[in-house]
N, C-alpha and C positions, 0 to 999 in steps of 0.2 A: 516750595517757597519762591523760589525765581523765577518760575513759570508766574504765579500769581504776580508779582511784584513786575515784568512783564506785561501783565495784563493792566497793573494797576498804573503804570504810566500813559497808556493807550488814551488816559481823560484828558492828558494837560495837551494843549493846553487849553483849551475846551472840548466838550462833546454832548450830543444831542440827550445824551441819557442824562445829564446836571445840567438843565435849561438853565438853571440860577445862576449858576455861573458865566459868565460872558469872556471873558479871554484870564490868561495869567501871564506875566512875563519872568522871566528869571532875572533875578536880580543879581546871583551870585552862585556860583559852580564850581568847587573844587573836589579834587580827586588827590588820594594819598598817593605815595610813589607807588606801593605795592599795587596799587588799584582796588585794595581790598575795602577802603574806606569814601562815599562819596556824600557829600552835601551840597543838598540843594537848595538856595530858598527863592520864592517866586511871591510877587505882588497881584492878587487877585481880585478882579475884578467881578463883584455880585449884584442880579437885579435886586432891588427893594421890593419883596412880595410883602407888601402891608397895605389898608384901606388908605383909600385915596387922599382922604381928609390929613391922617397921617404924612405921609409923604408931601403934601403940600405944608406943613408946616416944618419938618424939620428943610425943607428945601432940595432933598435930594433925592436922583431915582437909582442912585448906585451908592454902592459902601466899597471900599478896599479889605479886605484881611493879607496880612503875613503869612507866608505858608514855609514851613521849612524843613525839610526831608533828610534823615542822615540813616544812609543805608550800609549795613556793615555785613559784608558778606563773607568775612571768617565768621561771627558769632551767627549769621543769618539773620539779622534781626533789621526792621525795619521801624525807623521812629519818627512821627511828623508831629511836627507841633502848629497850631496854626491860632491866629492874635488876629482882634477887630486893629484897625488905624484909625478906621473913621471915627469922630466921640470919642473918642478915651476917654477924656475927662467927664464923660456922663455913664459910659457904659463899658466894661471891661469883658469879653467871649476869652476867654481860654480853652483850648481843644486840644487835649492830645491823645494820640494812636499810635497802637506798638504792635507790628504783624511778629510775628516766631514764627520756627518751629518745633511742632511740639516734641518736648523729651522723650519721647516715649515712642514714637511713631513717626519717623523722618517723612513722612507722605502728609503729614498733617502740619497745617499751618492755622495757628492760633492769632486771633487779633482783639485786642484790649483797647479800650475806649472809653474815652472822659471828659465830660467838658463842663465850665463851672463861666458862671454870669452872673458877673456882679455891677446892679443895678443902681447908682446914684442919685440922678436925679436925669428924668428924661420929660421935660415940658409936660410933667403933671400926667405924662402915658406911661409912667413905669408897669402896672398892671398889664397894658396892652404889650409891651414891650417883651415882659416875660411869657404872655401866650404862645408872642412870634415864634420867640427861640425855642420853647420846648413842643413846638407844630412843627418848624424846620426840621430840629433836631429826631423828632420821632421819623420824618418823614425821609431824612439819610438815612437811618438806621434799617428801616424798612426798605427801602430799596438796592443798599450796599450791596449784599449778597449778589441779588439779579445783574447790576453792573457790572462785576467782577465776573461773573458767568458769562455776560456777554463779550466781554472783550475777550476773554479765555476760548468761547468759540470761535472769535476772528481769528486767532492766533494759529486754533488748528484748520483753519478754510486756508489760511496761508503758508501751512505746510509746517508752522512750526512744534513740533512733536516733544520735544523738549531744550534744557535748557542748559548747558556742562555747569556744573558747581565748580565755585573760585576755589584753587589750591595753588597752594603757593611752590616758586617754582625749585627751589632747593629740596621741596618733598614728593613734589611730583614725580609720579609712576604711571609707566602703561597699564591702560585700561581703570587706571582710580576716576578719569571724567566718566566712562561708561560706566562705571558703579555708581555713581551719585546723581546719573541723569534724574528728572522728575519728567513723568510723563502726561504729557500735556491732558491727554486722552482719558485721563484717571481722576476720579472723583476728587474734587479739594473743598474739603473738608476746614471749616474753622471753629473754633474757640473765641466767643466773643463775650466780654464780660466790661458793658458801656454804663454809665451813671453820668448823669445831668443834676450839675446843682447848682442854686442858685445863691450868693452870699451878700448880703446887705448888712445894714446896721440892727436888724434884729435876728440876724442869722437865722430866719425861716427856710424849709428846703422848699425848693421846686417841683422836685420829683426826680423817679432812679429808675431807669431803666435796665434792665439787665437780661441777655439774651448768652447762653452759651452751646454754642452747636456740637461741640465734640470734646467731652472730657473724661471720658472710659476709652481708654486705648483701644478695646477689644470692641466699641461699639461704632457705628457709622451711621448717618442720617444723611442718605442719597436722597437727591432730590425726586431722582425718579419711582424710587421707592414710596417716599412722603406722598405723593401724589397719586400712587396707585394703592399703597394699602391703609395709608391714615388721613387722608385728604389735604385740604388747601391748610397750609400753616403760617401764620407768620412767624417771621425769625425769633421776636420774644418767646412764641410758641412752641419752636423748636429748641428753641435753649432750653426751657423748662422742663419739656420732657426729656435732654439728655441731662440736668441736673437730678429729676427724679430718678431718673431710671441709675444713675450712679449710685445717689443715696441707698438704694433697695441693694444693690449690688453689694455696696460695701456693708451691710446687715444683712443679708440672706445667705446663708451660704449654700441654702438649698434651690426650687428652682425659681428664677426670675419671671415673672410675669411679664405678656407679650407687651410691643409698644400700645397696641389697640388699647389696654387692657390699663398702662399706664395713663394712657392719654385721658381713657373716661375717669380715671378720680380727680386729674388734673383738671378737667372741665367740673366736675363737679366741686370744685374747688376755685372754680374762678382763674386757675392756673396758680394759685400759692404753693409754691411745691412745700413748704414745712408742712400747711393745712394737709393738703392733698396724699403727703406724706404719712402724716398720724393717721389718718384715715383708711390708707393703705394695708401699714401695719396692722391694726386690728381687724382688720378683714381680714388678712395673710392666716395669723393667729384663730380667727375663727374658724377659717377654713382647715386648716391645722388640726383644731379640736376634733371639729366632725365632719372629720374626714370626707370634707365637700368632693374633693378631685376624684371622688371615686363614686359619687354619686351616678354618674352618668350609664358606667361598667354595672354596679353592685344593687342600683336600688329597683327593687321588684311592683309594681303597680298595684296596690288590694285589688281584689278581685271587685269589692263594692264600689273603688272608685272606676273600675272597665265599664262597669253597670249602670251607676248612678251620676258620676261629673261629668256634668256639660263641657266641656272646655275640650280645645286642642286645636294643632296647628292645621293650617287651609293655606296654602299658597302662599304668596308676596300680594305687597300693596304697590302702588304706580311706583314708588320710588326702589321699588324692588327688594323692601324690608321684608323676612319673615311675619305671617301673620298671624297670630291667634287669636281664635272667638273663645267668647264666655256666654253661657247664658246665665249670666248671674240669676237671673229673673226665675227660669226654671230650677236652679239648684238648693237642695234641702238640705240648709245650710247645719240646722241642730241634726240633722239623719248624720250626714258624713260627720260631725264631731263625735257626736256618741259612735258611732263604727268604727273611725279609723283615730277617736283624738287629736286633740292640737297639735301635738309634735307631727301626727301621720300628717296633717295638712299643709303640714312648715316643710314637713320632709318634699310633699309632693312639690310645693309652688317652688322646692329650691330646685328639682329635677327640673320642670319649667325653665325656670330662668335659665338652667345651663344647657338645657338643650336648645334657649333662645340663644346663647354664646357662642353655641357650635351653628349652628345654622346660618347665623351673622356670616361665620367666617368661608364657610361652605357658600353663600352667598356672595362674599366681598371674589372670590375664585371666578364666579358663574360669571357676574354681571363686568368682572372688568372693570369695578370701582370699589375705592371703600366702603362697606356695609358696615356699622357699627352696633347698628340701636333695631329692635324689632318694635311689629305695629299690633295695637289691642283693639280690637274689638268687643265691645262689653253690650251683651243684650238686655237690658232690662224689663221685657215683657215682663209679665205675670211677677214684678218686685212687689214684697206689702208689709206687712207690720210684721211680719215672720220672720222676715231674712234684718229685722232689728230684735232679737235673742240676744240678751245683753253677751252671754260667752260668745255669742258668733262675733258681734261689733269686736268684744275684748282678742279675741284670736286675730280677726283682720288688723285691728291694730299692731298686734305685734308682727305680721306677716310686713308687714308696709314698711314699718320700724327697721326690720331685720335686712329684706331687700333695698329699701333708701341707703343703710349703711355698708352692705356686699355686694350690689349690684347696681351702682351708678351710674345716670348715663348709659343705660338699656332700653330705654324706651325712648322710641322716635316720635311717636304717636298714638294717643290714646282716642277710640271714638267711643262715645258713648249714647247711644242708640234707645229708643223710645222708654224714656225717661217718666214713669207717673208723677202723679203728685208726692208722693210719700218718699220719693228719690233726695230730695232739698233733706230730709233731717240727713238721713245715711253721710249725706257730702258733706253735712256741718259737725258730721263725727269722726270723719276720717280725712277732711282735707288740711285740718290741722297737723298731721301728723304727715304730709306729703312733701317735699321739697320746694321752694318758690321757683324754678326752675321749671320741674316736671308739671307743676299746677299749668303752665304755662302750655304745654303740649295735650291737653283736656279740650276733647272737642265736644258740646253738647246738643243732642238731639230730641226732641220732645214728641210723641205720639210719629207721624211720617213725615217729619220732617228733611228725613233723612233721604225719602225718594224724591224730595226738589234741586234744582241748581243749589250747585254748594254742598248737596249732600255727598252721601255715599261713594258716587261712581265719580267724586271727583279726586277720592283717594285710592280706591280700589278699582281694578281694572275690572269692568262689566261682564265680559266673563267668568269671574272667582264671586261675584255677590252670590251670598249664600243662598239655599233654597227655601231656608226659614226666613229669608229674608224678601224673599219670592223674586231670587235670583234664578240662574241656570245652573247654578255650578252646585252638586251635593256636595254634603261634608262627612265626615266621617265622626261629627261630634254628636254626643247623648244627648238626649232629649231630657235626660235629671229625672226628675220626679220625685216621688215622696220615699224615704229609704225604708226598706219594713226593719218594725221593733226588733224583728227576732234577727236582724244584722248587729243591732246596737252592743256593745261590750260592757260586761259588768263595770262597778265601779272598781274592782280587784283589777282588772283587764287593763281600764284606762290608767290607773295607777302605774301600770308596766309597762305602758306603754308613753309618759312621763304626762297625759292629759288628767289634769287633776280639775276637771270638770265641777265637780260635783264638791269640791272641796269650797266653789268660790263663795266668798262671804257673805253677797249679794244675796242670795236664796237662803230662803228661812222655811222649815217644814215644821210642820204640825201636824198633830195626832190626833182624830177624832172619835171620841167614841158614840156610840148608838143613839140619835136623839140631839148629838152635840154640834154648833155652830161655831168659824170662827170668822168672824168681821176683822177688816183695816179699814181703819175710816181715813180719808183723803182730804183734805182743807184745798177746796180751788180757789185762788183769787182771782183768778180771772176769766171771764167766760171766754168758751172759745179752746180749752186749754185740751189737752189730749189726755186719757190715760190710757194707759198701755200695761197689758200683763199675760204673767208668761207663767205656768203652771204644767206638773203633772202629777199625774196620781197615781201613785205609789202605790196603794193598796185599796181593796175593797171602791165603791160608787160615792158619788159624792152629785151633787145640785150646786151648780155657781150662778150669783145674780148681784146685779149692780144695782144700787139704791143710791137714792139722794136723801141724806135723811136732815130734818130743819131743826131739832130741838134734840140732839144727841148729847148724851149723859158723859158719853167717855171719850177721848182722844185717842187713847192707844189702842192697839190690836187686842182684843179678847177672845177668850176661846169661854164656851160656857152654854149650859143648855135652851133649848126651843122658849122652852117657858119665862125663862129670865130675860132672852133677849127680847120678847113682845112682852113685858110686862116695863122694860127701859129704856125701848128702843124709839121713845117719842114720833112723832109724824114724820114717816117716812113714803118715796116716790118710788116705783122701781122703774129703772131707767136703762134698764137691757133686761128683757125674760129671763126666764132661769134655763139653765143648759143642763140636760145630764151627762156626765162624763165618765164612763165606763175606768174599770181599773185596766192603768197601762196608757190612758190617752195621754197625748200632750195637747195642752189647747194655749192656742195666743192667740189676742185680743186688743181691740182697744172702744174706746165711746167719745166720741166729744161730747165738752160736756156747755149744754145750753145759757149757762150761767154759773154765778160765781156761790161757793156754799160746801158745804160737806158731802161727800161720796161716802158709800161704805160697800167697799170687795165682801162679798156673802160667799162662803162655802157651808155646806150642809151635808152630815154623814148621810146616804141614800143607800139604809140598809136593803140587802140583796134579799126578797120574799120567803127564799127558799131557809137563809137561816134564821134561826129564831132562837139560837142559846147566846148569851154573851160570854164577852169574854175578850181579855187582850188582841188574842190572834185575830177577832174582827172587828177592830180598829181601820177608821178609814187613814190612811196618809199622803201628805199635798205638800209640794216643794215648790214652793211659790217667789213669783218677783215681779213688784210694778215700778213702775217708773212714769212722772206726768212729765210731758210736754208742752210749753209756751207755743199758744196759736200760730205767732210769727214763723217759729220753724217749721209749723207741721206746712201750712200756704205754702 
C-alpha cells in the first residue's frame, strides 16, 4: 500500500502519462501530530479535450477541479475526492477513490472508484457534454493500472525497494518496520470496483463501469502472466474474469476451471459475468453427468470410425492454432450413424473438442503466446443431396447445440473449402443454430477459390496445405467413403447404444405386398422447387419412379394394387425413370421439378423371379422420407 501511494504521488503535480492535466497547486497541507494522518487538497488545472466549435462557445480552453487527499496510514487507507469549479452552476463532476488494503492479504491493495455528473443545463450541449465525461472517464480508468506501474518501476530504477509501515511510537519494537516492509519488486495487485453515473432531473443513468482485479485472496492476475497465457486484457477485462473466477470458486468445491477456460465463457458472454456464469455452471454440470474430464484417458475410437471419418488433426495454421481437416464432402454421413449412432458421434466430436483444448494449451507452451481457440478446415468436395439425410441434418444439429453451449470460444477459425451448389441449403439449416459470434469467424470458398490471393496459404502455412488439396504436406486423414451395410447396428444395437435412429417420426414405412403400389403425391406451387427423398428397403425388391400426374383422384398417400392405381391414376408424366432397388439398399434423391402441379413418389413391389408362393414373409418393406425445397434455397 505505501509503495503504491508512493508511486501514486509521483503525478502531482503533473506528468507526461495525464497530458489532460496541466499543473496542480496545493492549496492546503496539514499533517496530524502523530503524523499518522495527512490531507492534501490541490487546485488543478485541465486541458478542454472537446470539439472546437464547443470550446469556442463556452469560451474556455482550461477547467479547474478540487482535488483532496486524506491519507491515514494507521487504517492504510487512502481517500481522494475531486469537484469541477468551473460551471457549477451548469454542471456538477463528483469523483471519488478509496485505495485499502485488502483484509485478507497485506500485499494487496484494493482501490474503489465513483464518480457521478450531474448535468443542468449546458448551452443546449448537455448530450455532448455527457459523452465527454463518460470518454474521459473510461479513458482514466483504462489507463490507471499502467500509470501506477510506471511510476512503481521508477521507484525501483531508484533503488527504492520498499517502504517501512507507520507505527506509532509507544508501540514500536525492533524489527516490526522489517515485518511490515512492502516490497516494491512484488506484484501489486488491486481491487477496483468504479461506476460512473449520471443524475439529472429524469434520473436516467449514464453507464457503470466496473472492473475488479483481485478478490479471491488465494488468486492473483500478474500482469506478466495476463500476457503470456490469456492475452492483451483490458482492466474491465481483468475484473471480470477475477469476479467470475470467485463466483465458481465459491459454488465449486470441486475443481476450478483454468483462467483460459474462464475467459472463453466470459467472451462468449460479451464479458457479463452473471450470463457468462449460468452458462458456466451448466456446462460444469454437464460435464459432471458424462463424465467429459475423462474423455480424453477412457474413450476408445470405433474401429469404423479409424476406417471410415475423414477428419483429424494436421499441424497449426499461420497464427499457430491447432488445425483440423474435415472432409465433410467424402463422409457417409447415414454409414457412421447407423454404425456408431448419434450418441457415438456426440461422443466422438466431444473427444475432438478436448483434444482441440489440450492442444491449445500444449500450443500456448510451444509458441510463447496465448493459444486459445483451434482452426477448421472443412472440405466440401463431393457434398450432395446425401449428406441432407434428415437424422444426419437432425444429429449435426444437436452436435452444434451441445458444443456452442460446452465449448465456447474454441474456434479461431473456420475455412470452408470448395463449396457446390447444394452447400447454401446445408448452411440455411445449421447456421441458425450457430453463435453470431462464431458465424463471424466462417470463411467461404467456392470450386478453387481457395488457391487465389486471399485463399488458403494466407491462413495456412504453404508447407502444411494438404495433399488432397494438392498441397506437399500428407495427412494422416481417411479418405471416408461409403460405410458397408454389414458395419451398420441393428435397431436393438442403436437403442444401447442411446441412437434411436429409427425411432424418428419423420419416416413412415409400409408394407407392400405382391402386385401392390404405394404413391405420395406432392402439391408444388412453385416451379423450380426441389424434392428430396430418402428411402430403404427393408425387405424383398421394390421399382421407385417420379410422376407428374394432372388430374389425380387423391391427395394423400395410398397404398393399393397395379390395376387400381391405372384405372385412377388420371394423366400422368414420368419425370425420373423407374430405379430397381435391391433389398437392403439405401437410395436418396432428389428432381427439380419443371413447373408448378402434383408429383407422385411411385414405389412398386418387384417380386424376386425365383419365388412364386405368396405370403406374408414376401412382403416388400420401405421406410421412407421426402422433404421439398423452395428454389431460392436450393440456388
Amino acid at each position: 500500500f505505501l509503495n503504491l501511494f508512493q508511486a501514486y504521488e509521483r503525478r502531482f503535480p503533473s506528468c507526461p502519462q495525464i497530458p489532460v492535466v496541466i499543473n496542480c497547486e496545493v492549496i492546503s497541507d496539514w499533517t496530524s501530530h502523530d503524523t499518522s494522518i495527512n490531507k492534501t487538497e490541490r487546485r488543478c488545472k485541465l486541458h478542454v479535450d472537446a470539439p472546437y466549435i464547443l470550446k469556442k462557445i463556452i469560451g474556455v480552453d482550461h477547467v479547474y477541479f478540487i482535488q483532496k487527499n486524506v491519507l491515514n496510514l494507521r487504517t492504510r487507507t487512502l481517500e481522494i475526492e475531486a469537484y469541477n469549479e468551473s460551471f457549477q452552476s451548469r454542471v456538477v463532476v463528483l469523483e471519488t477513490c478509496r485505495y485499502f488494503v485488502h483484509p485478507e492479504n497485506s500485499e494487496w491493495t484494493c482501490f474503489e472508484q465513483c464518480a457521478e455528473v450531474d448535468i443542468k443545463s449546458f448551452f443546449g450541449f448537455e448530450n455532448t457534454i455527457e459523452k465527454l465525461a463518460m470518454k474521459q472517464y473510461a479513458a482514466n480508468i483504462a489507463k490507471g493500472k499502467e500509470i501506477i506501474e510506471f511510476f512503481m518501476a521508477e521507484l525501483r530504477k531508484e533503488g527504492i525497494t520498499h517502504v517501512p509501515r507507520w507505527i506509532r511510537s509507544d508501540t514500536a519494537s525492533p524489527g516490526a518496520d522489517e515485518d511490515n516492509n512492502l516490497e516494491v519488486g512484488s506484484p501489486v495487485e488491486m481491487v477496483t470496483v468504479c461506476c460512473l453515473r449520471r443524475n439529472s432531473g429524469q434520473q436516467s443513468s449514464l453507464g457503470r463501469l466496473q472492473c475488479n482485479f483481485c478478490l479471491e485472496c488465494q488468486y492473483q492476475l500478474d500482469t506478466d502472466y495476463i500476457q503470456r497465457y490469456l492475452g492483451q486484457l483490458s482492466p474491465i477485462q481483468e475484473s471480470r474474469l477475477v469476479q467470475l473466477r470467485k463466483s465458481v470458486v465459491n459454488l465449486q468445491k470441486g475443481k476450478v476451471p483454468s483462467d483460459m477456460t474462464l475467459l472463453r465463457f466470459l467472451r462468449a458472454r460479451d464479458f457479463n459475468v452473471e450470463k457468462a456464469r449460468g452458462l458456466l455452471l451448466e456446462s460444469l454440470n454437464w460435464r459432471k453427468k458424462h463424465a467429459v474430464d475423462k474423455v480424453l484417458s477412457e474413450y476408445i475410437t470405433p474401429q469404423v470410425v479409424l476406417d471410415y471419418f475423414p477428419g483429424g488433426w494436421h499441424h497449426h495454421d499461420k497464427d499457430g492454432r491447432p488445425l483440423y481437416l474435415l472432409r465433410l464432402g467424402q463422409m457417409d454421413v447415414k454409414g457412421l450413424l447407423k454404425s456408431i449412432g448419434e450418441d457415438g458421434l456426440l461422443k466422438l466430436t466431444m473427444h475432438v473438442c478436448e483434444e482441440g483444448l489440450r492442444l491449445t494449451e500444449e500450443a500456448t507452451l510451444n509458441e510463447g503466446k496465448p493459444i486459445s481457440t483451434w482452426c477448421l478446415l472443412v472440405d466440401l468436395e463431393g457434398l450432395n443431396m446425401r449428406h441432407l439425410w434428415r437424422p444426419g441434418v437432425r444429429a449435426l444439429l444437436r452436435i452444434i447445440e451441445i458444443v456452442e453451449a460446452n465449448y465456447p470460444e474454441t474456434l479461431g477459425r473456420v475455412l470452408i473449402i470448395r463449396a457446390p451448389r447444394v452447400f447454401p441449403i446445408l448452411w440455411t439449416l445449421v447456421s441458425t443454430f450457430i453463435d453470431d459470434v462464431t458465424r463471424t469467424k466462417f470463411l467461404f470458398y467456392g470450386g478453387n477459390d481457395y488457391q487465389e490471393p486471399g485463399g488458403l496459404i494466407d491462413y495456412i502455412p504453404q508447407e502444411y496445405v494438404p495433399d488432397f488439396l494438392e498441397g506437399p504436406c500428407k495427412t494422416k486423414v481417411q479418405e471416408g467413403g461409403l460405410v458397408p451395410k454389414s458395419l451398420y447396428l441393428t435397431e436393438s444395437e442403436l437403442a444401447k447404444e442411446g441412437g434411436h435412429m429409427t425411432d424418428d417420426s419423420i419416416y413412415q414405412s409400409v408394407s407392400l405386398a405382391k402386385g401392390h403400389i404405394h404413391e405420395v403425391p406432392i402439391h408444388i406451387e412453385e416451379s423450380g422447387s426441389v424434392i428430396t427423398w430418402d428411402f430403404d428397403v427393408m425387405r424383398q425388391d421394390i421399382t421407385f419412379t417420379v410422376y407428374r400426374s394432372v388430374l389425380p383422384p387423391k391427395l394423400n398417400a395410398t397404398t393399393s394394387s397395379e390395376g387400381d392405381v391405372r384405372q385412377n391414376s388420371g394423366e400422368r408424366v414420368k419425370v425420373e425413370n423407374s430405379v430397381m432397388c435391391r433389398d437392403g439398399e439405401s437410395i436418396q434423391g432428389s428432381h427439380v421439378t419443371l413447373s408448378s402441379g402434383l408429383y407422385m413418389l411411385h414405389w412398386q413391389h418387384h417380386p424376386h423371379p425365383h419365388h412364386h408362393h405368396s405370403g406374408g414373409d414376401h412382403k416388400a418393406q420401405v421406410m421412407y422420407y421426402y422433404e421439398v425445397l423452395k428454389s431460392a434455397d436450393y440456388k
